[in-house]
N, C-alpha and C positions, 0 to 999 in steps of 0.2 A: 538240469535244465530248469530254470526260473520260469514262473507261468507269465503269463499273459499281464502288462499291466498297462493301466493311462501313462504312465512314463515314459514309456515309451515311443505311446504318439505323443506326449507333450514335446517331447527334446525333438521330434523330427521336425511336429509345428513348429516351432522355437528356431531352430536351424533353418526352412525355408525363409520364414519372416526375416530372418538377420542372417545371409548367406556368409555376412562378414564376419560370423564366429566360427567359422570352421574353414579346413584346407581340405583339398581334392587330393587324396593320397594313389599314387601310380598303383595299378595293380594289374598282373598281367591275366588275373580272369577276364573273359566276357559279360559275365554275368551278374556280376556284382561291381558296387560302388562303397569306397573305403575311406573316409571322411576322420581326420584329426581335429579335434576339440579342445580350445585350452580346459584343465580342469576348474577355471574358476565360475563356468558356466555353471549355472543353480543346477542341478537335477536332482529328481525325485527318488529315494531309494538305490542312491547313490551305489550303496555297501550292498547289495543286490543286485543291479544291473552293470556296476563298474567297477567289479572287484581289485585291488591293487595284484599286479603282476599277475593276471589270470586272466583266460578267457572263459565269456559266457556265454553261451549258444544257446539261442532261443529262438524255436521254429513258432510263427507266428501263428494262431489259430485263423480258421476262415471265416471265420466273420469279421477277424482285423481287417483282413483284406478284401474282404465284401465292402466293410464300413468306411474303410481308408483307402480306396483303391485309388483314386487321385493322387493321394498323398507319396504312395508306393509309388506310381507311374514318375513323379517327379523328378524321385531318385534313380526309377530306372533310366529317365531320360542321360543321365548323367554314365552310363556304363556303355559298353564296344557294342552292345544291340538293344538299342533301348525299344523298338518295337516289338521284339520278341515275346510271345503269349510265355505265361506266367502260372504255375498251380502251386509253388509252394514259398514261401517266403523265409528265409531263415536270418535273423540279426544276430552279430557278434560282436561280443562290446569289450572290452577293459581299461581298466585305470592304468598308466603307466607313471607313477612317480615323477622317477628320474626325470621324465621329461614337461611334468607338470601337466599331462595331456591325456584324453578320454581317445579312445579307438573305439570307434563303432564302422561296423560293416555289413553291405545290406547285401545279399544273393537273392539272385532268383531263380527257380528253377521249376 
C-alpha cells in the first residue's frame, strides 16, 4: 500500500474541474464509484499510484478525509447511496496499457 500523497487529491481536483476527462464505469457495488481516465491525463507519481496491469490500494488517512471531505462527498454523490455516513475511504488505481486508460476507484465504507 502506497501512503498518502497530494496526487491524489490533485487528479480528483483535476477530474471535478474537467468532468470531461473521465467516464462513469458501471459497478455493481453500492458503495463505491469507478471512474476510467485516458492515460494522457498529467498525473503525479504516475509509476506509484498507476502502476501498469496492477492494482493499488490505498486506504486514505483521516485527515485526507477531514481535509477533503467535500471533495470525497462529490464522488460519493456519484455511487447507489451517496448520503450514506462514511469512516473509511479506500482508492484503487491502475494503468491499463492496452487500453491507453488510468482505473481509479473510490469506496467508502
Amino acid at each position: 500500500m502506497a501512503s498518502n500523497s497530494d496526487s491524489i487529491f490533485n487528479l480528483l481536483s483535476f477530474l471535478k474541474r474537467h468532468p470531461d476527462h473521465y467516464k462513469l464505469l458501471d459497478t455493481s457495488y453500492d458503495n463505491a464509484v469507478r471512474l476510467c481516465i485516458p492515460d494522457n491525463v498529467k498525473v503525479s507519481e504516475q509509476e506509484i499510484y498507476f502502476p501498469d496491469n496492477k492494482l493499488m490500494v490505498n486506504r486514505m488517512q483521516d485527515d485526507f478525509s477531514a481535509q477533503h471531505g467535500d471533495l470525497l462527498e462529490y464522488y460519493q454523490a456519484k455511487t447507489n447511496h451517496p448520503a450514506a455516513p462514511f469512516k473509511d475511504v479506500w482508492i484503487t488505481t491502475a494503468h491499463i496499457p492496452h487500453e491507453k486508460s488510468y482505473l481509479l476507484e473510490i469506496s467508502y465504507e
